[in-house]
N, C-alpha and C positions, 0 to 999 in steps of 0.2 A: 320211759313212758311218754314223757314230755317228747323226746324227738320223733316217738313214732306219730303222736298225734299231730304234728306240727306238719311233716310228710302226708298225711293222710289228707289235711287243709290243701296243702300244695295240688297233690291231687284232682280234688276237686274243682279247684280253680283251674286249673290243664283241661277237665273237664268240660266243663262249663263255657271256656273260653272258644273251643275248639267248634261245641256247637252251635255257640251264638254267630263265628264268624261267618259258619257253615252254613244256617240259618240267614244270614243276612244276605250272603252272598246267593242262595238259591231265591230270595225272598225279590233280587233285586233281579233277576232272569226271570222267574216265573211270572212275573205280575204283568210285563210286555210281550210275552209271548201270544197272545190273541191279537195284541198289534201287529205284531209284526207279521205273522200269519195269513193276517187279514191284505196287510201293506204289499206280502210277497207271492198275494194271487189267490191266496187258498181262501176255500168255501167255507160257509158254516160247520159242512159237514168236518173238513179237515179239522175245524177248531173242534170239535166235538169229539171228533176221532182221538185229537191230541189228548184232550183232558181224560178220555175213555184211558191210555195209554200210562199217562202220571198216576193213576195208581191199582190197576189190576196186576200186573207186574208183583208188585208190593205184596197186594191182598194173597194172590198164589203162594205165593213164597213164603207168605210168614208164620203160618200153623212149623213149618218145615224149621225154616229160622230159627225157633227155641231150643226143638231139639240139639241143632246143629252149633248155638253155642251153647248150650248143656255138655258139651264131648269137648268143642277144639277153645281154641283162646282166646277169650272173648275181646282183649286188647289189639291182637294180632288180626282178628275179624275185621273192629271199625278202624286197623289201618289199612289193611287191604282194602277193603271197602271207599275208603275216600279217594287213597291213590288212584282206581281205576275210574271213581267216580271223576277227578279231574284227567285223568288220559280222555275220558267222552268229552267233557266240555271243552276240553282245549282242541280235540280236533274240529268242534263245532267252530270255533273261533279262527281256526285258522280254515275251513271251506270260507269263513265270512271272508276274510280278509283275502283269499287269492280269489276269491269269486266265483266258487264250484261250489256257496253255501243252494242247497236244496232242503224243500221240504220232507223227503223221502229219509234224507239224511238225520234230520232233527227229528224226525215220529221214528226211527231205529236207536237213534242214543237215547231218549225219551226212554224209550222199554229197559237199555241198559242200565240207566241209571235211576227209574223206578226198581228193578229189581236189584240192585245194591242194595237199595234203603233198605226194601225189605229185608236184608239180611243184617245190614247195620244198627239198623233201631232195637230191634230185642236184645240185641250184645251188648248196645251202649248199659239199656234196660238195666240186664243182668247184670253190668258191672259196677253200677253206681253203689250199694249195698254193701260192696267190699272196700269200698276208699272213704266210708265214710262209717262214726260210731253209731250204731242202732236208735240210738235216741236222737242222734242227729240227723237222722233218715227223712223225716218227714221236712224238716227243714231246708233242707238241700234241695229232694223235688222242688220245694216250692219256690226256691232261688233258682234252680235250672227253668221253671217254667217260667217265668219271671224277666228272666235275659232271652229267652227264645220268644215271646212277645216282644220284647224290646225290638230284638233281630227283625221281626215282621215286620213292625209297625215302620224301623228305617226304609227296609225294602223297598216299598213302592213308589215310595219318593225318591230313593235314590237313580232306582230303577228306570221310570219316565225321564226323569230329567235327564239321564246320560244317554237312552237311546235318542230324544229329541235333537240333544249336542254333537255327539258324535259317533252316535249310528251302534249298531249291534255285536260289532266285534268286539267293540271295549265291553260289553255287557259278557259278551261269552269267556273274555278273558277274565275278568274280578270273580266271575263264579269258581270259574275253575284255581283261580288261584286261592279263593278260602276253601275251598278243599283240601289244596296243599296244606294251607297253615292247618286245619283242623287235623289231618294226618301227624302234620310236625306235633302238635298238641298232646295226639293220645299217645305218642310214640316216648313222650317222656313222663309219660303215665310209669308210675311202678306200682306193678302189677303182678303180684303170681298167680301164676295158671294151676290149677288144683285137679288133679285129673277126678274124675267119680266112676263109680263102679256101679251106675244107674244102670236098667236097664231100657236105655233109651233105644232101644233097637226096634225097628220099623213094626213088627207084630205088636209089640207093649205100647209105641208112639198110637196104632190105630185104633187099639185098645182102647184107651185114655181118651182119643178122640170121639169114640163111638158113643164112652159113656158120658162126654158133655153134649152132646144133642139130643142124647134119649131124656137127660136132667132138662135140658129145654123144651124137650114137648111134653115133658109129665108136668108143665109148668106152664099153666093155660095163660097167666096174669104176663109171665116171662115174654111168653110167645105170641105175644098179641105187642106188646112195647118193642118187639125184635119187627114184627110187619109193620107197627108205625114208624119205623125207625125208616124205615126201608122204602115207605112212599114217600117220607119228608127227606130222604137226604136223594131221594131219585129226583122229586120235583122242586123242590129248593134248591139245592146246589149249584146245580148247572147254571140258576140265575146270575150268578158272582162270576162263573168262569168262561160261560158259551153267552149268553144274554147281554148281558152287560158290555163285554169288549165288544161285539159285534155293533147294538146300539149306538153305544158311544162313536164309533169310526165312521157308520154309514151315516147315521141321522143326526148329529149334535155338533155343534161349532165351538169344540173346548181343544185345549192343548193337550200333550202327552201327560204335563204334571196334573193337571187337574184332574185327567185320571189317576195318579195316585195319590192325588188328596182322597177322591173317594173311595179306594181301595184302603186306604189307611185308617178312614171316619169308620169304615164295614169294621176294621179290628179294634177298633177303640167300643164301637156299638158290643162286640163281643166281650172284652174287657167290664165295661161298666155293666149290663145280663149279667155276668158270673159275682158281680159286687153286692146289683142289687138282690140275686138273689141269696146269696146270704146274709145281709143286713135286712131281708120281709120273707122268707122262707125258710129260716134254717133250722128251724122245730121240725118233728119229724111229723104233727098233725099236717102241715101244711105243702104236704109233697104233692098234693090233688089242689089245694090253692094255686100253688106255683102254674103244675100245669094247665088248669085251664085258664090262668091271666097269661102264660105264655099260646096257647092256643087261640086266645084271644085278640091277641095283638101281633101272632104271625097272621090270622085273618085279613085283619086291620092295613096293615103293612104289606102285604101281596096287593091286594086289591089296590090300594092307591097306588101302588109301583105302576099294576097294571093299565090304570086310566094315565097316570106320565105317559105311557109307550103309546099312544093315540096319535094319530097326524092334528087333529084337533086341541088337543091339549100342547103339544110342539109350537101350531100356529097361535095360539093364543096368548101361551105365557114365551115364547122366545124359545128357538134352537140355541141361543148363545149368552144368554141373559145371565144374572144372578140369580136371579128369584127361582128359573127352572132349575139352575144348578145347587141351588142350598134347598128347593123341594127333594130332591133327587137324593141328596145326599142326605138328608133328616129321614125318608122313607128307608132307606137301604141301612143306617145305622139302629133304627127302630126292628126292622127283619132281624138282625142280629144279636140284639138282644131278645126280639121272642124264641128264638133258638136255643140261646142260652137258657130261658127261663124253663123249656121243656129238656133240655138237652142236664142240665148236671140235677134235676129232681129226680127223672127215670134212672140214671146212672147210679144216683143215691138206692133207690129202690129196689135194683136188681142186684148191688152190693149185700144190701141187708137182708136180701131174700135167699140169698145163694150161700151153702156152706163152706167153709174154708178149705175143701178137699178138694172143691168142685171151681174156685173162684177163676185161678191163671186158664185152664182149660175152657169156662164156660163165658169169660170176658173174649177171648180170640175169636173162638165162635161169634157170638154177639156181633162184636165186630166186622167180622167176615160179610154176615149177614146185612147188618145193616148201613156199612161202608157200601160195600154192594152198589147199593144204590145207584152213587154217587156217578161212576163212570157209565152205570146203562143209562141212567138219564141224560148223562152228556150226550150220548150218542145217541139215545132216540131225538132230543132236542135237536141237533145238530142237520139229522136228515130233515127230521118236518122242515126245520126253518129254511132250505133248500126251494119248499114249495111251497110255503105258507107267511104271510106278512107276520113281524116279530108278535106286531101288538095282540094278533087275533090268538097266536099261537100263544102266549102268556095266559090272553083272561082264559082261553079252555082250560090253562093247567090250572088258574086259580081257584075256579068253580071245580075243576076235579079234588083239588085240595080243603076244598071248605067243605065239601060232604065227605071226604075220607075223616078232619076236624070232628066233627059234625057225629057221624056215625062211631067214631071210637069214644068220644068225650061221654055220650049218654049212657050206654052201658056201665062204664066204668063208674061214674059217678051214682048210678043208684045202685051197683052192688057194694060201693063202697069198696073197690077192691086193691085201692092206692093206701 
C-alpha cells in the first residue's frame, strides 16, 4: 500500500511538471507574438485574426475531446498531443532561422496547435483522478493550478527579454522544446488504460449534448450569466491580446520587457481578484455583493484605460515616462481583478444551481458559449482598428460595456435572483 501510494506521488509530480514546463514555455512565445506580428508587417487585423485562431480551434474540438478520451488512452492522447505540438513549433523555428519564417505559416501552425490543446487538455482533465487518492483530489488541482500560474507569471518576462536579445527563433525553439520535456514527462506517467463499455457512440454523445442546452434554456438566471459572459469576454478580452500589443508598439516608448512587466502585473491583478475574493465574498449571501463590486470596478478600470489611449493624455503625462507607465499598469491590473471578482462568483453560482447529472455536459456548453466571445471580439476588434483610431475605438466598446453592466446588474438585483 505504501509503494503504491508513493508511485501515485511520483505521478503527479511527472504531472505537474510536464505542464508547468509546457505552460511556461507557450507562456514565453505567446505573450510576443502581437510583437512580433506587428514588427513582421502584419495589421491589426492579422493580430486579431491570430488571437480569433489560438482558440476556436480548441473551442470545436473539445465537446468532441471528452468523448474521445472516454474510448482511447488518455496518457497516450497528451503524448501524442505534445509531440506534434512541438513538430509545429519547431518547424516554426526553423522558417525563423533559414528565413522562409511567414505570417501565413505561423496563423496555420497557430490552428494545429490550438486544436491539439483541445484534444489534450480533457485527457490531461481525465487523468489527474487516477494518479491520485480521492481525498487528495482537490488538493492536487489546486497544486497543479498553482504551478501553471507560476508558468504564466515566468512567461512574459522571460518571453520579452529573449526576443529583445536574440530575436524569435530562440523563442520558437524553448517552446518547442518544453513540449518535448512535457511529452518525456507523461510518458513516464504509469498509467492504465481501462477500456469502458460506455455508450459513447455519436447518437448517445448528441443525445447528452441536446439535453445540456435544453437544461440551459429552461434556466432563465443560467442563461442570462451565459450572454453576460459572452459580451464581457468579447469586449474585454481582446483588450489584453489585440489592444494592448498594438498600443504599446505604435504609440508608447517602452521596451520589449516592460511589456512583460505588464503582462505579468495583468496575472498577478488576476491572482490577488481570486484571493480577494475569497477573503470578502465567500459566503454564499454575498455572490451578488461580489458581482456588482466587481461590476463596478470593471466600469472604473475600462473607462480610465480608455482616457490613457487619448493623444492628449500620451502628451500630457509622457509616451515614455514612469508615471504613464505605472498608471497603465495599476488600470490593467485593477481590470483583472474586476474580472476575477465577477468571474469565480457566477462560476460558484451556476455550480450550485446545476445538478450533478447535468454538471461536465452543462459546464462545456457554458463554456463554448461564453469563451466564444473571446476570439469574435478579436476579430471584430482587429478589423475596426484597421479604420478607426485605437482610442475612439475603445471608449465605444466601453460605453457599449457600461449599459450592457448597467442593463444586466438592475434586473438581477431587484429580483433577487443571485
Amino acid at each position: 500500500m505504501k509503494r503504491d501510494k508513493k508511485a501515485l506521488n511520483k505521478n503527479l509530480i511527472l504531472l505537474m511538471f510536464g505542464r508547468m514546463i509546457s505552460d511556461t514555455g507557450t507562456g514565453i512565445q505567446m505573450v510576443i507574438m502581437p510583437l512580433y506580428i506587428i514588427d513582421s508587417g502584419g495589421s491589426s487585423a492579422t493580430m486579431g485574426l491570430f488571437s480569433f485562431l489560438c482558440l476556436v480551434p480548441a473551442l470545436l474540438i473539445y465537446p468532441f475531446a471528452g468523448v474521445l478520451a472516454d474510448r482511447l488512452n488518455r496518457k497516450m492522447i497528451t503524448v501524442a498531443t505534445d509531440l506534434v505540438s512541438a513538430a509545429a513549433i519547431m518547424s516554426l523555428a526553423l522558417g525563423a532561422y533559414s528565413g522562409r519564417m511567414s505570417l501565413t505559416l505561423l496563423l496555420w501552425m497557430q490552428v494545429i496547435v490550438s486544436f491539439l490543446y483541445g484534444l489534450f487538455d480533457p485527457a490531461t482533465k481525465g487523468m489527474l483522478p487516477q494518479l491520485v487518492e480521492e481525498d487528495e483530489l482537490t488538493k492536487a488541482n489546486s497544486n497543479l493550478a498553482t504551478l501553471r500560474i507560476l508558468g504564466s507569471l515566468l512567461g512574459p518576462v522571460i518571453g520579452a527579454t529573449l526576443y529583445a536579445k536574440v530575436g524569435i527563433t530562440v523563442v520558437f525553439f524553448i517552446n518547442g522544446i518544453s513540449f518535448l520535456v512535457s511529452a518525456g514527462s507523461s510518458l513516464l506517467i504509469r498509467y492504465k488504460h481501462t477500456k469502458r463499455k460506455s455508450d459513447t457512440n455519436m447518437p448517445g454523445f448528441t443525445a447528452d449534448f441536446s439535453d445540456g442546452i435544453k437544461f440551459i434554456l429552461a434556466n432563465p438566471v443560467i442563461l442570462k450569466l451565459c450572454v453576460f459572459f459572452l459580451v464581457i469576454y468579447a469586449v474585454i478580452q481582446p483588450i489584453f491580446s489585440v489592444i494592448l500589443p498594438l498600443f504599446f508598439r505604435t504609440q508608447l516608448e517602452y521596451s520589449d520587457t516592460q511589456y512583460g512587466y505588464l503582462q505579468m502585473i495583468i496575472i498577478l491583478g488576476a491572482l490577488l481578484g481570486s484571493v480577494l475574493v475569497n477573503l470578502l465574498f465567500s459566503k454564499e449571501k454575498e455572490i451578488a455583493k461580489s458581482l456588482v463590486s466587481g461590476s463596478s470596478l470593471l466600469m472604473f478600470s475600462i473607462l480610465t484605460f480608455s482616457f490613457l489611449l487619448f493623444p492628449h493624455s500620451l502628451f500630457v503625462l509622457g509616451r515614455g515616462s514612469i508615471l504613464y507607465f505605472s498608471l497603465l499598469a495599476g488600470v490593467l491590473g485593477l481590470l483583472s481583478v474586476a474580472i476575477m471578482f465577477i468571474n469565480v462568483p457566477v462560476q460558484t453560482f451556476i455550480q450550485k444551481a446545476t445538478p450533478n447529472e447535468y454538471m461536465s455536459r452543462m459546464f462545456s456548453i457554458v463554456g463554448m458559449i461564453t469563451k466564444g466571445g473571446m476570439p469574435l471580439g478579436a476579430l471584430v476588434y482587429g478589423i475596426i482598428l484597421d479604420r478607426v483610431p485605437v482610442h475612439w475605438t475603445v471608449i465605444t466598446a466601453t460605453l457599449l460595456m457600461m449599459l450592457v453592466l448597467v442593463a444586466f446588474m438592475i434586473p438581477v438585483l431587484k429580483k433577487h435572483e443571485l
